[in-house]
C-alpha positions as CSV (number, residue, x, y, z in Angstrom):
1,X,0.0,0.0,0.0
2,X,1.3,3.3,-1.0
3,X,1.8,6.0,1.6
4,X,0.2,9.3,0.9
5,X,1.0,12.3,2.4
6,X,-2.0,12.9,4.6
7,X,-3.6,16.9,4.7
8,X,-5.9,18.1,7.4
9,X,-8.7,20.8,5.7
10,X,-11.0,22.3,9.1
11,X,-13.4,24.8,7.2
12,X,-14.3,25.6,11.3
13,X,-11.0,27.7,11.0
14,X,-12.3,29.9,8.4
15,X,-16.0,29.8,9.4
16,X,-16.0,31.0,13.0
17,X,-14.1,33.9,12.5
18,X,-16.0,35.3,9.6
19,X,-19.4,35.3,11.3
20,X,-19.4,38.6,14.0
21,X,-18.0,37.9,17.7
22,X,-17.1,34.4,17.3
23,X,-14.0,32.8,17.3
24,X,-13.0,29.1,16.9
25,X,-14.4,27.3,19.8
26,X,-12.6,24.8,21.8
27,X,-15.0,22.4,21.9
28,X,-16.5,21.5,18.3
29,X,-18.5,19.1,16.4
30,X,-19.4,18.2,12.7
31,X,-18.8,16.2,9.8
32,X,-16.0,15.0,8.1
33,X,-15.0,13.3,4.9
34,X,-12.2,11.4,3.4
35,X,-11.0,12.2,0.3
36,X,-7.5,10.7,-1.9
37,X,-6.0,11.2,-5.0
38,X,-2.3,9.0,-5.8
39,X,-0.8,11.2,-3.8
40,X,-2.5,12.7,-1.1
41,X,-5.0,12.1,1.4
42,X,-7.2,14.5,3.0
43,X,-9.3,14.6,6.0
44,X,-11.7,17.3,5.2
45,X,-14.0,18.4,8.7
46,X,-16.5,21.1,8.6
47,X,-19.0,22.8,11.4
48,X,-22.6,21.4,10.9
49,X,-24.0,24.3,10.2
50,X,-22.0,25.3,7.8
51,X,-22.2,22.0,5.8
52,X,-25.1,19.7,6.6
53,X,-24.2,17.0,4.4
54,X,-21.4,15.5,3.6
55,X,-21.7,16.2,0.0
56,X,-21.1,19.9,0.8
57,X,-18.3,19.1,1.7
58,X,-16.7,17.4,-1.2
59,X,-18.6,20.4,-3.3
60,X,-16.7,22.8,-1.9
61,X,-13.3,20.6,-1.7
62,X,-13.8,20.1,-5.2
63,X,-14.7,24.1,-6.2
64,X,-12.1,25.1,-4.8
65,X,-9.3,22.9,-6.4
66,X,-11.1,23.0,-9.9
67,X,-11.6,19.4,-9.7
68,X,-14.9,18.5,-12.0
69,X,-17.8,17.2,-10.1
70,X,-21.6,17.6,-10.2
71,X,-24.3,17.5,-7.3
72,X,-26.8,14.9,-7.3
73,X,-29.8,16.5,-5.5
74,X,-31.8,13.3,-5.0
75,X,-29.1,11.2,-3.3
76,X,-27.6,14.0,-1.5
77,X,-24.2,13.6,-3.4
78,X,-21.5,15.3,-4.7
79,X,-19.5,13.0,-7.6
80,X,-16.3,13.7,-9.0
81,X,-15.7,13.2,-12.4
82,X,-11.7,13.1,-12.5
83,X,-11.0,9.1,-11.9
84,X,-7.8,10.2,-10.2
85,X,-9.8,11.1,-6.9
86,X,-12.1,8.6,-4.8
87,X,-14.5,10.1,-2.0
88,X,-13.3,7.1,0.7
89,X,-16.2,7.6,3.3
90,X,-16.9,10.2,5.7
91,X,-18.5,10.3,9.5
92,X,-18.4,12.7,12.3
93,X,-16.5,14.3,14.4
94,X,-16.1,15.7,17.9
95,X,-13.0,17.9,18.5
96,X,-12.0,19.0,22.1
97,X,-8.4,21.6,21.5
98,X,-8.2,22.3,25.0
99,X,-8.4,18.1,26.2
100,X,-6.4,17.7,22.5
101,X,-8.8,14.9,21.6
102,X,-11.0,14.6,18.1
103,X,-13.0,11.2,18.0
104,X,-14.2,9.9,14.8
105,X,-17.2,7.8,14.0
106,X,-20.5,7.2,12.5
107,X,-20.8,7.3,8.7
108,X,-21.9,9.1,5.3
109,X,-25.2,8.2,4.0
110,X,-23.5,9.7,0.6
111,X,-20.3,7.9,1.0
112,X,-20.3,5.4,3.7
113,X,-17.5,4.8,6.3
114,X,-14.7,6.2,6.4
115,X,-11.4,4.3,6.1
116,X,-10.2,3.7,9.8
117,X,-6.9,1.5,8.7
118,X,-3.7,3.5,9.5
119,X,-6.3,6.2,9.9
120,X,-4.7,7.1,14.0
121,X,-1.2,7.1,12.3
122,X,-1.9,9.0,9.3
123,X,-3.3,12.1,11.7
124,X,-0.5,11.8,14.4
125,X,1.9,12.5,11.1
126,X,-0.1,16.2,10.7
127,X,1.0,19.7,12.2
128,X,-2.4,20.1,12.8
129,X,-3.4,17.5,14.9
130,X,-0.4,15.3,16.1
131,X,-0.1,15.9,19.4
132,X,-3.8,15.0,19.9
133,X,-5.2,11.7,21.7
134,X,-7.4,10.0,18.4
135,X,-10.6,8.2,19.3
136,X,-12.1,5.8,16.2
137,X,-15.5,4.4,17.8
């Protein structure tokens, strides 16, 4: 198995401190997907509110890194067209940054499960989240 390098995307960074008097909360919660090309892999997470189905979030993955996709309104889906890139799965996520902890779990109805193999190893190997304690339930 080939090891990608492994990118951590939290559209919570960018969100909280665009809407008036909030910042980044320590405690959050939301959804997250799981996205690879040959290369890369990227764990993509995202407030609820801001993306209330996992399909947003591949949407707006995809927009932003002109890779071709289309939404499919009926099945709540976002497909990519470019073969090189595979939506894995997706779940939820609960991240604490004062306790350092982020569990993982549940599933897409989109996508299905994430990929949990390597999954604790492939975070601890991020600046972003390396020094926290990862829960896979």
């Amino acid at each position: 198995m080939k090891r990608r390098n492994t990118i951590i995307i939290d559209y919570g960074r960018t969100h909280y401190p665009l809407t008036p008097g909030r910042e980044v909360p320590d405690r959050r919660a939301g959804k997250f997907v799981q996205v690879r090309n040959d290369e890369t892999e990227y764990l993509i997470f995202s407030p609820m509110e801001l993306t209330p189905y996992h399909a947003d979030l591949v949407e707006r993955f995809c927009e932003e890194r002109k890779i071709p996709g289309s939404y499919v309104r009926e099945r709540r889906r976002y497909d990519i067209h470019d073969p090189s890139w595979v939506v894995v799965g997706g779940g939820k996520f609960e991240a604490d940054s004062r306790k350092k902890i982020v569990i993982l779990y549940d599933n897409s109805m989109a996508y299905g499960r994430f990929d949990a193999r390597e999954l604790k190893e492939k975070i601890r190997r991020t600046k972003e989240l390396g020094d926290y304690e990862i829960r896979i339930e």
